[in-house]
C-alpha positions as CSV (number, residue, x, y, z in Angstrom):
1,X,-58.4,-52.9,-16.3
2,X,-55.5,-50.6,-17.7
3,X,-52.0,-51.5,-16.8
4,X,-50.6,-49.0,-14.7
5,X,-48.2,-46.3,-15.7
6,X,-44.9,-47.8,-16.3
7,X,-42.7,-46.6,-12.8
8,X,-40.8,-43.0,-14.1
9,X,-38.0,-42.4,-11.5
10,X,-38.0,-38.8,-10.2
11,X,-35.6,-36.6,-11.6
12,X,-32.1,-36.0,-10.2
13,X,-31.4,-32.6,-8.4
14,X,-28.9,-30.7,-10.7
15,X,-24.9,-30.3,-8.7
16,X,-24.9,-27.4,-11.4
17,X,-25.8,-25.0,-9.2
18,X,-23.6,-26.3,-6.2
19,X,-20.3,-26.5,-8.2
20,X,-20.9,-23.0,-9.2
21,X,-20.8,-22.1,-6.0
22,X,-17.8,-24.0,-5.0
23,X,-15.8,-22.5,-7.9
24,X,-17.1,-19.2,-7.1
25,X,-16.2,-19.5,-3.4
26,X,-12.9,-21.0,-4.3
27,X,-11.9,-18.0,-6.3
28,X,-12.9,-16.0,-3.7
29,X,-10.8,-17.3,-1.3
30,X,-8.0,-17.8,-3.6
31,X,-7.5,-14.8,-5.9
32,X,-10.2,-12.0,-4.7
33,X,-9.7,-12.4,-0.9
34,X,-6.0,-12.1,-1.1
35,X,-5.5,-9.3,-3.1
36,X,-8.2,-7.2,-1.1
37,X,-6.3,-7.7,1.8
38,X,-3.0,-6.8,0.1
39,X,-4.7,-3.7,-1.2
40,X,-5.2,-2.8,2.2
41,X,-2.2,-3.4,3.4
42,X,-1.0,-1.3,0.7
43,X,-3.5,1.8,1.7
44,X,-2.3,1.4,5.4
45,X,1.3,1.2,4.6
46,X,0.4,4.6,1.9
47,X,-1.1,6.0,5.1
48,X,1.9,5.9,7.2
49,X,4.4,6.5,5.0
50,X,2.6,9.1,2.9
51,X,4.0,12.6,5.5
52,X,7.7,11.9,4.8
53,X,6.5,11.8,1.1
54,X,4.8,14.9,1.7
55,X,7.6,16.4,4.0
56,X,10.2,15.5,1.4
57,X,8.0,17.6,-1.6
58,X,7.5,20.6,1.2
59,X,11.6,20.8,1.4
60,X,12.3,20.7,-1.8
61,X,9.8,23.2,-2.8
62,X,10.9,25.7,0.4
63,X,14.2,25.3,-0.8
64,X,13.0,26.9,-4.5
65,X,11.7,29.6,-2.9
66,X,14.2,30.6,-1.0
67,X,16.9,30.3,-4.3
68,X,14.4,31.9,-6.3
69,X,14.6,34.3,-3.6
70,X,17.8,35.4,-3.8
71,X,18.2,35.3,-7.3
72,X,15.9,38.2,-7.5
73,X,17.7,39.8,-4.6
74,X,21.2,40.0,-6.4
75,X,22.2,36.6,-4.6
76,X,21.3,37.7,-1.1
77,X,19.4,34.9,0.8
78,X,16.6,35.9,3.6
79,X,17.3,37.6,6.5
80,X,16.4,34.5,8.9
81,X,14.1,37.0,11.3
82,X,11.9,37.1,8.4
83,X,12.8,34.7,6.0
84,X,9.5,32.9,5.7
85,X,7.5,36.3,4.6
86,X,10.4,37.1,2.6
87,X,10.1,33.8,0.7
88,X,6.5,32.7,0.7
89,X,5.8,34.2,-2.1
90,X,8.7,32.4,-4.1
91,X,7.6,29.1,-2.7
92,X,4.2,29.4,-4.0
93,X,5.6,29.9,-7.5
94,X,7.8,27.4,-7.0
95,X,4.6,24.9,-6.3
96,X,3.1,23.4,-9.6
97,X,-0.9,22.2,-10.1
98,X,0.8,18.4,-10.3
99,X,2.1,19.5,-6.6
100,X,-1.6,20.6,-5.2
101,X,-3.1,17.4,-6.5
102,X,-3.5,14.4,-5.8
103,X,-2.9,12.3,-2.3
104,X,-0.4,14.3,-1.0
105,X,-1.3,17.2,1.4
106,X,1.0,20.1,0.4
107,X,2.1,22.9,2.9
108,X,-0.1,26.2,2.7
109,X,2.6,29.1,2.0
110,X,0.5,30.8,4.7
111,X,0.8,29.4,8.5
112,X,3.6,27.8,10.0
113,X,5.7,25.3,7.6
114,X,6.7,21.7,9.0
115,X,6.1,18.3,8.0
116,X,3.0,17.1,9.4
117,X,3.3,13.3,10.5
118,X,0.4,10.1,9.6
119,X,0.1,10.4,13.4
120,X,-0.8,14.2,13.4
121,X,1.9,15.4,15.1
122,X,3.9,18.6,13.0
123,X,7.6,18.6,13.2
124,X,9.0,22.2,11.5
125,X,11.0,23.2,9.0
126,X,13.7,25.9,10.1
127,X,16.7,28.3,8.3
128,X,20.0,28.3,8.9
129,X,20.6,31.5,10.8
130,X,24.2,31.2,9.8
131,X,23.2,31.9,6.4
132,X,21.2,34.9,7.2
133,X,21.5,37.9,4.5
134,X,24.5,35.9,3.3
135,X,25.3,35.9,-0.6
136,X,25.3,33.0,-1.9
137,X,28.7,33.2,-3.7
138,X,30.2,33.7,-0.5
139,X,29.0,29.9,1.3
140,X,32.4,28.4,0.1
141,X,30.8,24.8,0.7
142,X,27.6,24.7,-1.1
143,X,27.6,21.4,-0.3
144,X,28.1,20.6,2.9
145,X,26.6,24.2,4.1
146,X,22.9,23.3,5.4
147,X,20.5,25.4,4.4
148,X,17.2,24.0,6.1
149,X,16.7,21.6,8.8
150,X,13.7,19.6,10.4
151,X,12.9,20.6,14.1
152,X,10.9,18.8,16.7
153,X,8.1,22.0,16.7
154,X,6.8,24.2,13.6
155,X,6.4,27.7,14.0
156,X,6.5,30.7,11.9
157,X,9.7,32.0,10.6
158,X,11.5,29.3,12.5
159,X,15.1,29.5,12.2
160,X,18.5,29.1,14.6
161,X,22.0,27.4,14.2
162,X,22.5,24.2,12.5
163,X,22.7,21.3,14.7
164,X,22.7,17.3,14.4
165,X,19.6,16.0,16.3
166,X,19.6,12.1,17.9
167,X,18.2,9.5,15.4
168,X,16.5,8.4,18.5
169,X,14.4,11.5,18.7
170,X,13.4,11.7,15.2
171,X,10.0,11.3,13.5
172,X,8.3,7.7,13.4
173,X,7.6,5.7,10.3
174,X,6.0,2.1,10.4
175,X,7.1,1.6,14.1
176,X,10.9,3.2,13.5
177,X,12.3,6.1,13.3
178,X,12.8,7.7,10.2
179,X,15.7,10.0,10.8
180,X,15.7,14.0,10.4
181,X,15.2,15.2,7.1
182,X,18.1,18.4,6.1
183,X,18.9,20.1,2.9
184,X,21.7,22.2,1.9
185,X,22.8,25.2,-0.1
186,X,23.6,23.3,-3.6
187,X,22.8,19.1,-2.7
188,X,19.6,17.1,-2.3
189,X,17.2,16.1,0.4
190,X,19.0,14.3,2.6
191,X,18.2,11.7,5.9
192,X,20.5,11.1,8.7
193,X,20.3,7.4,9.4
194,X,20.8,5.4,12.7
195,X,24.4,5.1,11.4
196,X,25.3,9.0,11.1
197,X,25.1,8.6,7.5
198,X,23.3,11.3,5.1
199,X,20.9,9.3,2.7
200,X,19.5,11.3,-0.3
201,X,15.9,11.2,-0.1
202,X,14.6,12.5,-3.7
203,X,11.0,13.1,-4.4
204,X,10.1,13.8,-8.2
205,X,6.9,14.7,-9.8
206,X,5.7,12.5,-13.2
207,X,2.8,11.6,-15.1
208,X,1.5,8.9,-12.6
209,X,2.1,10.6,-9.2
210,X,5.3,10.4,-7.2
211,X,8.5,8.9,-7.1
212,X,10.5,8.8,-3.8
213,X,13.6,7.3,-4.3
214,X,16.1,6.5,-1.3
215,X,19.5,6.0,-1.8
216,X,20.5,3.7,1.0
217,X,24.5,3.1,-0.4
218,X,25.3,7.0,0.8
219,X,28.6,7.2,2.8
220,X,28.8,9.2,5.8
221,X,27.9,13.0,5.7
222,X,29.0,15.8,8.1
């Protein structure tokens, strides 16, 4: 009679393939998870905070236009009745391909001009009518001497008299308001704070997109 086989244990299921998994689910929830979330956090916050962005870049590029205006007018700004067909043109110019592209929404020269908000809404973007037809050598205080202002509504050729509005009426961002955006003759962007105070709110143009930079140590303004 032949001996039997000698006994062969049955071989040992591999943890390989489990430990794998563990590794590849502890990175997940480690590294890959987190940052997902923080890159949508990131788009949301971009989302909300992407129309004063774009409402900073419309100013600044109105504000060309209507210099570039009267530098071909022998230093005669816009009458305000008109001053957005007087200007439009000037605007246009004054808008480069960097300015057309990418995230940011820019304002047709055609239409009314405002800033439109993440929530829709379109506040405006108005003249001084104290400055209408006036020479620009002739505004003693460059400076101080608004030249546009944000309104509550957009319209077309929007323009009255310069006047502070309540902080507590002014555009939201993330929840707060954000304050009323102003420019004047000569200066920079500016936002009235909660505090009365004017904070220069630049937006610049470069290689890799936009920079918006907020000075928040601005004393007080008029």
């Amino acid at each position: 009679m032949e001996s039997p086989p000698p006994y062969m244990p049955a071989p040992k299921k591999s943890n390989t393939g489990l430990i794998i998994g563990l590794i590849i689910g502890g990175v997940f929830l480690c590294c890959v998870l987190p940052i997902g979330l923080m890159g949508g956090g990131a788009f949301w916050v971009f989302n909300k905070a992407k129309g004063i962005v774009q409402c900073g870049m419309a100013f600044q590029n109105v504000k060309n236009g209507v210099l570039k205006y009267a530098a071909a007018h022998d230093g005669k700004l816009p009458k305000a009745e008109t001053w957005q067909d007087d200007v439009k043109r000037y605007y246009a110019e004054s808008m480069t391909p960097k300015d057309q592209a990418g995230p940011f929404e820019q304002m047709s020269p055609d239409g009314d001009w405002g800033c439109k908000e993440s929530d829709g809404t379109m506040t405006g973007i108005a003249f001084n009518s104290d400055l209408s037809g006036k020479k620009l050598d002739s505004i003693k205080d460059q400076l101080g001497t608004v030249l546009l202002f944000e309104t509550e509504r957009a319209s077309h050729n929007l323009h009255e008299k310069y006047k502070p509005r309540p902080f507590e009426t002014s555009p939201m961002m993330l929840g707060k308001h954000r304050g009323w955006l102003k420019s004047s003759v000569s200066g920079q962007n500016v936002l009235t704070d909660k505090n009365g105070r004017e904070v220069p709110f630049n937006t610049t143009m470069n290689g890799s997109g936009v920079t918006v930079n907020v000075n928040n140590s601005a004393g007080s303004g008029n």
